[in-house]
C-alpha positions in Angstrom: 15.2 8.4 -7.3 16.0 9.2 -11.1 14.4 12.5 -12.8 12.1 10.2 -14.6 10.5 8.1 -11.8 9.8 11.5 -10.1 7.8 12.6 -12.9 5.8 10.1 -13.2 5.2 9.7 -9.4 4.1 13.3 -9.7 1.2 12.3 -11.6 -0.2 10.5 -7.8 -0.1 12.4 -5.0 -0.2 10.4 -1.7 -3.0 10.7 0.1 -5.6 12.3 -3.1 -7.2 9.1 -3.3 -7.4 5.7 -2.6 -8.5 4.4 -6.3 -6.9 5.5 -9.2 -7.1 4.7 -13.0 -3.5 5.1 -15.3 -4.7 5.3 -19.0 -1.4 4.6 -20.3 -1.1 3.3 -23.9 2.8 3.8 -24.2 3.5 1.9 -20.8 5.3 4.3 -18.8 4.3 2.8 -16.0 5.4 -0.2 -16.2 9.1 0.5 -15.5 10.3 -1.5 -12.4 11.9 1.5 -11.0 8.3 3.4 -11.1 6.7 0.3 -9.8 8.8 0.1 -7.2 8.9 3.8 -6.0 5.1 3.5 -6.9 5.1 0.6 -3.8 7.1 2.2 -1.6 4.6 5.0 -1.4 1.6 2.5 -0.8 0.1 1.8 -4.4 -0.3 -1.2 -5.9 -1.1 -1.7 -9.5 -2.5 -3.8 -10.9 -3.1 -4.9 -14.8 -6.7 -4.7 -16.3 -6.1 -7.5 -18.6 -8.8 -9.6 -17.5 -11.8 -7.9 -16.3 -13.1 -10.7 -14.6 -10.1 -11.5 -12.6 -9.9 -7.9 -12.1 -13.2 -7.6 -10.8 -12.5 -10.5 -8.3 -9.3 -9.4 -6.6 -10.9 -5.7 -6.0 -13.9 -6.9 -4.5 -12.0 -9.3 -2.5 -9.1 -7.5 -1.4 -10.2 -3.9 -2.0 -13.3 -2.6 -1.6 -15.1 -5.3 1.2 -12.0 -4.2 2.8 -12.8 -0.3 2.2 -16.8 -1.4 3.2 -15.5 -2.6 6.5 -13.1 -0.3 8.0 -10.4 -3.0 7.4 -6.9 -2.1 6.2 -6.3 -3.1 2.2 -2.9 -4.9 1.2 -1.9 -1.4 0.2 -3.2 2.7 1.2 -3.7 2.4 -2.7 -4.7 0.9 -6.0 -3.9 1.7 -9.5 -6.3 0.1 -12.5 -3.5 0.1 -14.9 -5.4 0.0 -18.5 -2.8 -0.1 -21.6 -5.3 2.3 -23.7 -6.9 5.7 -23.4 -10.2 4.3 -24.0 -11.7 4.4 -20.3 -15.3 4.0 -21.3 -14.4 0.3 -21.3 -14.3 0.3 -17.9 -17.1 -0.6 -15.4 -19.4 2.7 -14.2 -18.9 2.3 -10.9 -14.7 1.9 -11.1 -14.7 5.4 -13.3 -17.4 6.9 -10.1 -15.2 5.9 -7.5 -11.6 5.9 -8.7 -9.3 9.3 -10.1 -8.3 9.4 -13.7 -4.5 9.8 -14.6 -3.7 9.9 -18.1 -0.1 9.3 -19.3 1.7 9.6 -23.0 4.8 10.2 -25.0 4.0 13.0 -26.5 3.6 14.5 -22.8 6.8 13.8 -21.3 8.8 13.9 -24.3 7.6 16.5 -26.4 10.6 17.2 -28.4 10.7 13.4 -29.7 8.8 11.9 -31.9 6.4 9.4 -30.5 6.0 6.7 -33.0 9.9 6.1 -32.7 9.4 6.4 -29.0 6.8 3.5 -29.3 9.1 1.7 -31.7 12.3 1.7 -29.3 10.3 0.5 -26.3 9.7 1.8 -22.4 12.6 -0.2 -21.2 14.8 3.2 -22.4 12.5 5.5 -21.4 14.5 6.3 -18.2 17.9 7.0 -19.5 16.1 8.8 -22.4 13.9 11.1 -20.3 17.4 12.5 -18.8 19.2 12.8 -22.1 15.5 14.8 -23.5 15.6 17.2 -20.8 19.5 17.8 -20.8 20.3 18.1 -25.1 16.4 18.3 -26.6 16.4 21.5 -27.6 13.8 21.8 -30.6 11.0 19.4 -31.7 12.9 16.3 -33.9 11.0 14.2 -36.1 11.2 10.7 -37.0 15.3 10.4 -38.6 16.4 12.8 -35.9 14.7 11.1 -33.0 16.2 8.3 -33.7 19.8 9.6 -34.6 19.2 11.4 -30.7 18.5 8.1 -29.1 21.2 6.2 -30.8 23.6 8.8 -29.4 22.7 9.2 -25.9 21.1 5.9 -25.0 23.4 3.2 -27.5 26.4 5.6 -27.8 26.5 4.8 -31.4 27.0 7.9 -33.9 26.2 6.6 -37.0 28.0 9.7 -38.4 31.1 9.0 -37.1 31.5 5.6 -38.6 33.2 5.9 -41.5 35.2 2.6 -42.0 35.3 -1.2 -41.1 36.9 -0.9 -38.1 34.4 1.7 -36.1 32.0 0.0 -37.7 32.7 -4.0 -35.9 33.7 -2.1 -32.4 30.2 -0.8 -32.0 28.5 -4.2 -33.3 31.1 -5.5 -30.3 30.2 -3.4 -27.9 27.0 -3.4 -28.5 26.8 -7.0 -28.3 28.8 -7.6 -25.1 26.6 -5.3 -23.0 23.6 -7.8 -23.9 22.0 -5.6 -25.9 19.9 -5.4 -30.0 19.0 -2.2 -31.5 15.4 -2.0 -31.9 14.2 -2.2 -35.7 13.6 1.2 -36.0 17.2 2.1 -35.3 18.8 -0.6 -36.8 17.3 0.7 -40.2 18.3 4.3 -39.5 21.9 3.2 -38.6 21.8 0.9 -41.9 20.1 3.7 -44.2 23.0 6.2 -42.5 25.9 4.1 -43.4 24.9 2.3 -46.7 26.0 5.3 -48.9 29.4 4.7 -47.6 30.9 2.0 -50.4 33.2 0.5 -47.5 30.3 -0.4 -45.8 27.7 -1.2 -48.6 28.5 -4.9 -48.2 27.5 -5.7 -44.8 24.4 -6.8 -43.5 24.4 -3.9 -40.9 20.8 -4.4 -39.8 21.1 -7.9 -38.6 24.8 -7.4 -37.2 23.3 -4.5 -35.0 19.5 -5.6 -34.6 20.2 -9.4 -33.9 22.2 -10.6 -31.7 22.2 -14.6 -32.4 23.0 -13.2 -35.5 25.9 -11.0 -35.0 27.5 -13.5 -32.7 27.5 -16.3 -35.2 28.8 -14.3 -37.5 32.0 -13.4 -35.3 32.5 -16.7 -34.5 32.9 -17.8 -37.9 34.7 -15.0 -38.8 37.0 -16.1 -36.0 37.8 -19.2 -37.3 39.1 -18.1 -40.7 41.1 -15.4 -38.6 42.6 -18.6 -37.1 43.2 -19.9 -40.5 44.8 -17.1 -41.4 48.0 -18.1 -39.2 48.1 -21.4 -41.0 46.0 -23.3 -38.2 43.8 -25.9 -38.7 40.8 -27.1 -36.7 41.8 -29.9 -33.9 40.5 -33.3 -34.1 38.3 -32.5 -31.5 37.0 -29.4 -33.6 33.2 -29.3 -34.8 33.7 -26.3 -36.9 31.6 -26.5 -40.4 33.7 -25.0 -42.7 30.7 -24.5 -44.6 29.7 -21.8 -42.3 32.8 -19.7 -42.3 31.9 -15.8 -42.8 32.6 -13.9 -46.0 33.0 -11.0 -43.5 37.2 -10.0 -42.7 36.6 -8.9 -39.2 40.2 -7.0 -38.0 40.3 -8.9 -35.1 44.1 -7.7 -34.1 42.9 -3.9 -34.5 43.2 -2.7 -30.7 39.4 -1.7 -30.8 38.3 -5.3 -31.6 40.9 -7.5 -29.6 40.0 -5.6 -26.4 36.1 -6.3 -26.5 36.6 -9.8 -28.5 38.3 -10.9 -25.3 35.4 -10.2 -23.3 33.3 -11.8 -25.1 34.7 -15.3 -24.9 35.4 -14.4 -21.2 31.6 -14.1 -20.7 31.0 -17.0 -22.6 28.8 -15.2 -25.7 31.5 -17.0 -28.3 32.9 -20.1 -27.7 36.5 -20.6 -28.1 37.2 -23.2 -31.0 39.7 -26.5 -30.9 42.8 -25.7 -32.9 46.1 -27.0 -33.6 49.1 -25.2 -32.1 49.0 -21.8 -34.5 52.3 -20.8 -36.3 54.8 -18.6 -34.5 54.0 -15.8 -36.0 50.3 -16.0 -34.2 50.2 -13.4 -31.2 49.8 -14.6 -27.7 46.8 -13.0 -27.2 44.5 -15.4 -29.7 44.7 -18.5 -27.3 41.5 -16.6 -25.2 39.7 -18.2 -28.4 41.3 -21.7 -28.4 39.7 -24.3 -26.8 42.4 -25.4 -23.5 43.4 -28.4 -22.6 41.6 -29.7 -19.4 44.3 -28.1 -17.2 44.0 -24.7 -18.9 40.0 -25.3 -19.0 40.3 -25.6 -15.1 42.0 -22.5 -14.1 39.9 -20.3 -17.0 36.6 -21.3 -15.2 38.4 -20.8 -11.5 39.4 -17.2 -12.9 36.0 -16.7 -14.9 34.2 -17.6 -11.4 36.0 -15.3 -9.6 35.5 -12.1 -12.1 31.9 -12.7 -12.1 31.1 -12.7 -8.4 32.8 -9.2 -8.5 30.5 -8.3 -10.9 27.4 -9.4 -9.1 24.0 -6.9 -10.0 23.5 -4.3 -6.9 20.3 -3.7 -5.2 19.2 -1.3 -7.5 20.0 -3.4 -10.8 17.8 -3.8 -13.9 16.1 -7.1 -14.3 18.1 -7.3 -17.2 21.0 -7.2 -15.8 20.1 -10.4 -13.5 19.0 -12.2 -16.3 22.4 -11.5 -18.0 24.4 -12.7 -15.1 22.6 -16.0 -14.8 23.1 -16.7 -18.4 27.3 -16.1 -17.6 26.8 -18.1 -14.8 25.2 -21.1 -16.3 28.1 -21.3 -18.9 30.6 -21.2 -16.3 28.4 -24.3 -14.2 28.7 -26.0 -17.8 31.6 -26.1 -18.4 32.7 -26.7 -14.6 30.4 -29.6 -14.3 32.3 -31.5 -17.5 35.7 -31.1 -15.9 37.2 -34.5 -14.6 36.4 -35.2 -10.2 39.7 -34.4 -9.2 40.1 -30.7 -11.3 36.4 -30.0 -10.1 37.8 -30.3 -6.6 40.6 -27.5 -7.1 38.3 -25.5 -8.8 35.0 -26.2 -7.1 35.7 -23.7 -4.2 35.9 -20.4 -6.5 32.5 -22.0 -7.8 30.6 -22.4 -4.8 31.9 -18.7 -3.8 30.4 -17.8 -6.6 27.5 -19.1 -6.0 26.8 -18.3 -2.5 27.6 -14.3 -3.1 25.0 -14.2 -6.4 22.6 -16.4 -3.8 23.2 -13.5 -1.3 22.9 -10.6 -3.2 19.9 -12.0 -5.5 17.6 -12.9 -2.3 17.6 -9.4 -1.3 17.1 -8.1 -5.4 13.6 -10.3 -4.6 13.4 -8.7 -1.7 12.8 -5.6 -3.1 11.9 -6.0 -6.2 9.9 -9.6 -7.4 6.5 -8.2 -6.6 7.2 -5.5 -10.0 8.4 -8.1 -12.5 5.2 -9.6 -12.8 3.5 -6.4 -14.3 6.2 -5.5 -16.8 6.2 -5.0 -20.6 5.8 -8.5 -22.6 6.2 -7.8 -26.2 9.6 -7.7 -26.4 10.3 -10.5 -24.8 8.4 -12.4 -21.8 10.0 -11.4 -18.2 8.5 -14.2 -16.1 7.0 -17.8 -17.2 3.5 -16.4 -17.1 4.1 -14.1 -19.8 5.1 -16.6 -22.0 1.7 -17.5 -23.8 0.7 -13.4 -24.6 4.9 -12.7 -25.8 3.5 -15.6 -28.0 0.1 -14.0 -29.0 2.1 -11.1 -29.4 4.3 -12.7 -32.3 1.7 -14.8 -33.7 -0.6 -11.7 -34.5 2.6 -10.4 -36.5 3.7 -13.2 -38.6 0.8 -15.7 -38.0 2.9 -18.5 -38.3 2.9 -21.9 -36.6 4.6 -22.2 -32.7 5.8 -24.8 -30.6 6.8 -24.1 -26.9 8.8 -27.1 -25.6 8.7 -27.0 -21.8 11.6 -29.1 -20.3 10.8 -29.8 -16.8 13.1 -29.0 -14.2 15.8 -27.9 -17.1 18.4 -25.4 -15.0 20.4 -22.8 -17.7 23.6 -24.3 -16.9 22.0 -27.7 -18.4 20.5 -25.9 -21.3 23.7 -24.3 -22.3 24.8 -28.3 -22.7 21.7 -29.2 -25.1 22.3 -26.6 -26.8 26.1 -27.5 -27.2 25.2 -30.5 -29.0 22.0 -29.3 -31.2 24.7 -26.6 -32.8 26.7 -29.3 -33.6 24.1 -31.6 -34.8 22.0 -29.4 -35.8 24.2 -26.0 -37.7 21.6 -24.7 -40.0 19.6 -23.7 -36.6 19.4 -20.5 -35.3 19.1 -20.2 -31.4 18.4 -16.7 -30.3 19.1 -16.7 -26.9 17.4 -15.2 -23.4 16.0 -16.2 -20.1 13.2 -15.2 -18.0 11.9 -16.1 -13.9 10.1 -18.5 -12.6 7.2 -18.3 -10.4 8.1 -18.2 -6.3 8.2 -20.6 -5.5 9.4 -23.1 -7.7 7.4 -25.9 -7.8 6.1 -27.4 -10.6 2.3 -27.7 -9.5 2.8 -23.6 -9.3 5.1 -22.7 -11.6 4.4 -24.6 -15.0 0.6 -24.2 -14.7 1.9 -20.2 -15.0 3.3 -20.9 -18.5 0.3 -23.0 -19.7 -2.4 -20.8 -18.7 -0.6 -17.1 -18.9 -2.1 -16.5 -15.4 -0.5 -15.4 -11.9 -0.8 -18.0 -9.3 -3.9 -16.5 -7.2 -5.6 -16.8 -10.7 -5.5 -20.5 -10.3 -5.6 -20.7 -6.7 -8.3 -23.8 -7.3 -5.4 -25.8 -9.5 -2.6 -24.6 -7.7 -1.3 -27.7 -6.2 -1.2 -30.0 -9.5 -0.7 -29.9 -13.0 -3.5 -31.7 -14.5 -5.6 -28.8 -15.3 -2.9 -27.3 -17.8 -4.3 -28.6 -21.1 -7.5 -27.3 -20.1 -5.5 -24.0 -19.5 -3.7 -23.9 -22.4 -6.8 -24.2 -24.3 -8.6 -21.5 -22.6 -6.0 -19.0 -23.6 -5.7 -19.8 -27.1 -9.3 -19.7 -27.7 -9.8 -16.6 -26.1 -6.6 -15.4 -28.3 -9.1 -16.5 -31.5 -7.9 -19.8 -32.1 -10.7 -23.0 -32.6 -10.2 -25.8 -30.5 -9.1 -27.9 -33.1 -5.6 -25.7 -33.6 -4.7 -26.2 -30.4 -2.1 -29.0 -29.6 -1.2 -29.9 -25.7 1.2 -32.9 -25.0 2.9 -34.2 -21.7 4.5 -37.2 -21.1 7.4 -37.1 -24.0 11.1 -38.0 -23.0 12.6 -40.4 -25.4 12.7 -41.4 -29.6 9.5 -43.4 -29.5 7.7 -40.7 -28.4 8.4 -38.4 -31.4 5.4 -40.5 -33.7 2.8 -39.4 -30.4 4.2 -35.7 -31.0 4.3 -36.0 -34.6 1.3 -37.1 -34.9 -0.7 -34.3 -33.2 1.4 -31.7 -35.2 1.3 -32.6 -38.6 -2.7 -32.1 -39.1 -2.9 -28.4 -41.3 -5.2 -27.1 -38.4 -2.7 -27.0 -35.8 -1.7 -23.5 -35.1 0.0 -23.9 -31.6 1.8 -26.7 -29.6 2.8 -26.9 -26.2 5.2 -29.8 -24.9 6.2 -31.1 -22.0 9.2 -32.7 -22.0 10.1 -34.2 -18.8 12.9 -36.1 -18.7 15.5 -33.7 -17.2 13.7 -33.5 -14.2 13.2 -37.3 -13.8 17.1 -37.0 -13.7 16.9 -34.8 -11.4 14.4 -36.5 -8.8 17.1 -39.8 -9.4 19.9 -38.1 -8.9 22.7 -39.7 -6.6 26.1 -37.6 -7.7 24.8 -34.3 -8.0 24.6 -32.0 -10.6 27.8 -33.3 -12.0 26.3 -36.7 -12.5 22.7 -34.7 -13.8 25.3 -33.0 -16.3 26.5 -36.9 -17.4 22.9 -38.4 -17.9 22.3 -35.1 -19.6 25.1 -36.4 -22.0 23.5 -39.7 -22.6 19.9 -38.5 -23.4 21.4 -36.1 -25.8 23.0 -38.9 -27.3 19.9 -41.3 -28.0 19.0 -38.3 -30.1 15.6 -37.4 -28.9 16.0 -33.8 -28.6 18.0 -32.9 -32.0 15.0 -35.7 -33.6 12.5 -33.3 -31.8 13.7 -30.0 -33.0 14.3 -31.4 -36.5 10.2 -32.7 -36.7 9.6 -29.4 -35.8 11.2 -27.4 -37.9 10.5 -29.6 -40.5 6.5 -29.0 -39.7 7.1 -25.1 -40.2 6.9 -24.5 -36.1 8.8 -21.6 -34.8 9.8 -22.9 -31.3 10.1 -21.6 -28.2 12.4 -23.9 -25.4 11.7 -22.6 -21.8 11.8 -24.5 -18.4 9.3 -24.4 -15.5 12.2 -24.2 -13.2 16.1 -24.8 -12.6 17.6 -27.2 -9.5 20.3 -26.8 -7.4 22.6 -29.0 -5.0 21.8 -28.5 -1.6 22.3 -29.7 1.8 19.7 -30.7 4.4 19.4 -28.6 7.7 17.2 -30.8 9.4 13.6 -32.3 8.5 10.2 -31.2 9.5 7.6 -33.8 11.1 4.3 -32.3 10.8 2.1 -34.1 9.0 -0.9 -32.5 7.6 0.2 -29.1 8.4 1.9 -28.3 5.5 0.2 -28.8 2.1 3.1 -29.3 0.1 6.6 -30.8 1.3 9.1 -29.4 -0.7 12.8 -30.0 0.0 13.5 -26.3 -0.7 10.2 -24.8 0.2 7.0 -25.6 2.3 3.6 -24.7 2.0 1.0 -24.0 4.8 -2.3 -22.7 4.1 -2.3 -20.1 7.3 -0.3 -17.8 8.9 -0.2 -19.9 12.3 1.0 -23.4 10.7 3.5 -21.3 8.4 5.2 -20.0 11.8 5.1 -23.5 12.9 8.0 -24.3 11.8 10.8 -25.0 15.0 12.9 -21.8 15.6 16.1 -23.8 15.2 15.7 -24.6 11.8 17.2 -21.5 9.5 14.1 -20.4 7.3 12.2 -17.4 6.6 8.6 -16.9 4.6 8.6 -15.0 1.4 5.1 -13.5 0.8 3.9 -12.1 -3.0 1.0 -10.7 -4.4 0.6 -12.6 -7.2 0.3 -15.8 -5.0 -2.8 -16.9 -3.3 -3.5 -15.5 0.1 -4.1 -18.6 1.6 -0.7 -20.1 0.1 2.3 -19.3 2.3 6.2 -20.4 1.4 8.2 -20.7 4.2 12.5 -21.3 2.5 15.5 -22.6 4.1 18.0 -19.9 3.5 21.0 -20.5 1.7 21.1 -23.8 -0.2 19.6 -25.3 2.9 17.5 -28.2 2.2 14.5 -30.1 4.5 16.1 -33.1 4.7 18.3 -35.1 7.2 21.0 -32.2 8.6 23.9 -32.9 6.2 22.3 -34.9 3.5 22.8 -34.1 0.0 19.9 -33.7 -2.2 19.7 -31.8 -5.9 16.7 -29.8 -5.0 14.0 -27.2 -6.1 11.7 -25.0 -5.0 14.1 -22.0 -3.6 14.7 -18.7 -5.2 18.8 -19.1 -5.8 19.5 -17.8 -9.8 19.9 -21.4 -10.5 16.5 -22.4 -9.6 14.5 -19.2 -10.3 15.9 -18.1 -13.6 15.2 -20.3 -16.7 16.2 -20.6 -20.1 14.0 -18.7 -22.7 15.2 -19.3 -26.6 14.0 -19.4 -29.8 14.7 -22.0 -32.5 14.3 -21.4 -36.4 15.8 -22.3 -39.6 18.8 -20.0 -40.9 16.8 -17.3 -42.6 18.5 -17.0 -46.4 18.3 -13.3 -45.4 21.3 -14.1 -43.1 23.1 -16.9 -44.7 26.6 -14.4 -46.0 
């Protein structure tokens, strides 16, 4: 347990009470290491975001349980409010329940707490142990955050004194995954500005946004290439238009170590070039595009590296939703290789996949039940976050959103759309992330999450279809403030002549918010005969009627700031025998069933290799029971492309957001 977790977990001793209320403003609590430590002791929490929902799941769970001498879910239960204003609270919860009140100034009283606020709780931990090692007088705004951009970013703005230290921390920076917050993106840019060698550069951007920063580096890459006397390949899709101003010194030491790493992981794409002069080094070709031989053995090698690298037990969320993004570029590009080079190259993929399956199963384990609770301001977590992370931005810039929900769209089959809206499409901007699914991974559960911004119990009436989403969409906008009238919800849309349907209902003034289902991935899916590889070919062919570039282009065209997310991923899988019960289980998933009891869930035969998966946020009358593995419920043998399960493939999903090149960042 870290220094910080036991602080907090000071703050509730086991066994005081049974009811507690965290007044907590700067969300300390909501660390998934807290949360978790805060489980293993017996407390739940839970958000007060909705009273009325609230209200519901302590009567029913809590306090008739209390009444009757019955035992709770947990010893425990914390009313987590995100203010310090407990008078909003019911009488009889503030009777019955202890007060805890948390806040920055508190635990960090040598920092300053607006900059606290600013950088966010996901840094609170490593912070809390750097505060109580090297605080050693009270720091105010400047210094606070000169103190966190040494000990949490490593980055010493004061140190920086040329070009080249400069371009190894935006490296660095950007292959561990992460931005600077604004606040210390402007300190770092106000630090080095008064150096001339550095006045030029857009340092806030390079350092504060990543989409940014890595676009930049790829351009800047191709007139390095240029610079040996190459010129693009026939095959090259390169706009020549978009080559950076910026002279990165790629062949400095510094650079070429990290630069490497980061087409390795797949954030920069290597480009198609003629053979370079001889006096190119050897070392460049990581950033050449291989022929198919050469494109074979990188993903063999770039499949084995990353199941070494597999998140422990203990890992960030984070740091899963980082791995699944390398993964899905690796399945990308593996899935585009000829049959017979898949097939020497398909077993270092399947390891690959079988050891993140392994390791992530027990991650959920341990740790799903937090996720739903954390932080959504930044960026959503899980699908259900979606709508507030939206209300969120929409209260800052009040602008016009679109979320485009692709049904069934995987990452690995995101990371080939987006291949070809870059190239169609280069004045975009794609700022790129990813975020979980609901458990399981249905569509009926999982989608209605998204559309409504509510856990699955809160829609336990709904929970087994989708056509109650436009009523649920609507319900959360209006209580966010908008009028009926602003609100846009579309489902049905695949191909070109849908786009007058969608453009139609967006172009009225009024419209503030749009939310579209787009559904033809998954109707690949459900008609797939050949796999993911032949899911990755009709992918291809959709892409190439246009319908998706059409759609983003009407979009941006109507001033909508669009979000692209998916309801849930697929996987292949094979069947380990099929279950004949008729009525007892509600829904017959290939990767999951359903049963509405505890009895019929443990009905299913012994033989069969499965195991139930119970969470919180589901309803309690709504049991999974999973095959383990990639196991399917079909004939034994048989495979199916499949979802429902909780591998990374199915239960992590692509999160982006689509704009216009801002002329703030066009160098």
């Amino acid at each position: 347990m870290s220094v910080w977790t036991d602080r907090i977990l000071r703050e509730f001793p086991a066994d005081l009470a049974r009811f507690w209320i965290a007044c907590d403003p700067d969300l300390v609590l909501l660390d998934e290491h807290v949360l978790q430590s805060l489980r293993d002791r017996g407390f739940e929490l839970v958000s007060y975001d909705d009273p009325m929902a609230f209200r519901a799941y302590y009567e029913e769970r809590y306090r008739s349980a209390w009444d009757q001498g019955r035992n709770p879910p947990s010893a425990a239960l914390i009313l987590h409010l995100s203010s310090n204003d407990s008078d909003v609270l019911p009488w009889d919860y503030l009777k019955q329940a202890r007060t805890v009140r948390l806040g920055l100034a508190d635990l960090f009283d040598k920092l300053s707490s607006s900059v606290l606020r600013q950088t966010g709780a996901v840094y609170y931990e490593k912070l809390y142990d750097a505060h109580q090692a090297h605080a050693s007088q009270v720091l105010g705004d400047a210094a606070t955050s000169d103190f966190i951009l040494t000990h949490v970013f490593k980055i010493v703005p004061v140190l920086i004194d040329d070009e080249v230290a400069l371009w190894r921390e935006v490296f660095r920076l950007h292959l561990r995954g992460w931005s600077l917050p604004a606040v210390l993106a402007d300190r770092m840019a106000a630090t080095l500005r008064s150096r001339s060698i550095l006045a030029h550069l857009p340092i806030t951007e390079l350092v504060e946004d990543r989409a940014f920063a890595l676009r930049t580096i790829q351009a800047a890459w191709l007139a390095y290439l240029q610079s040996f006397g190459a010129a693009p390949g026939a095959s090259g899709t390169q706009d020549e238009g978009s080559v950076s101003s910026f002279a990165i010194p790629f062949d400095h030491p510094d650079i070429r170590m990290v630069v490497d790493s980061l087409f390795l992981d797949g954030s920069l794409e290597p480009v198609a070039f003629e053979a370079a002069s001889a006096l190119a080094p050897a070392w460049i070709q990581v950033g050449i595009k291989k022929d198919v031989q050469g494109q074979a053995q990188f993903i063999a090698e770039s499949a084995t590296a990353l199941a070494e690298d597999l998140p422990g037990e203990s890992a960030h969320h984070r740091e899963w939703l980082s791995f699944a993004q390398r993964m899905g570029d690796i399945l990308s590009k593996f899935f585009e290789l000829p049959v017979e080079l898949g097939d020497d190259v398909s077993l270092h993929v399947e390891h690959l996949q079988q050891s993140a399956d392994d390791s992530f199963q027990g991650w959920l384990v341990r740790h799903f039940a937090d996720l739903p609770s954390l932080p959504v301001s930044k960026a959503p977590v899980m699908l259900h976050h979606v709508p507030r992370h939206l209300s969120y931005r929409r209260n800052e810039s009040g602008g016009r959103q679109a979320l485009l929900l692709f049904d069934g769209l995987a990452i690995d089959q995101w990371y080939k759309i987006r291949g070809r809206l870059t190239a169609k499409l280069p004045s975009i901007e794609i700022d790129e992330g990813a975020c979980f699914a609901w458990l399981p991974s249905l569509t009926s559960v999982s989608r209605q999450t998204v559309f409504s911004g509510l856990r699955p119990r809160e829609f336990a009436g709904t929970i087994e279809s989708t056509a109650a989403e436009p009523t649920l969409w609507a319900k959360f906008w209006q209580d966010a403030g908008l009028r009926r009238n602003e609100i846009v919800y579309l489902k049905g849309v695949k191909r070109r002549e849908d786009l007058s349907r969608i453009a139609d209902a967006v172009s009225g003034p009024s419209i503030k918010i749009a939310g579209i289902v787009v559904d033809m991935v998954d109707e690949i899916v459900h008609g797939a005969i050949l796999g993911k590889r032949g899911i990755a070919s009709q992918i291809d062919d959709w892409c190439d009627t246009g319908f998706v570039d059409q759609l983003i282009t009407l979009l941006l065209d109507q001033g909508f700031e669009i979000f692209l997310t998916s309801d849930h991923g697929n996987v292949d899988a094979k069947g380990i025998g099929r279950l004949s019960q008729g009525v007892l289980s509600e829904i017959k998933g290939e990767r999951v069933r359903v049963y509405r009891s505890a009895d019929l869930a443990s009905s299913v035969p012994a033989d069969l290799d499965a195991f139930r998966f119970d969470l919180p946020g589901l309803p309690v009358d709504f049991l999974p029971v999973y095959p383990k593995g990639r196991g399917a419920f079909t004939g034994v043998g048989d495979r199916v492309v499949a979802h429902g399960g909780m591998s990374v493939e199915e239960l992590i999903v692509p999160f982006v957001r689509i704009t216009q090149q801002s002329s703030s960042h066009e160098k």
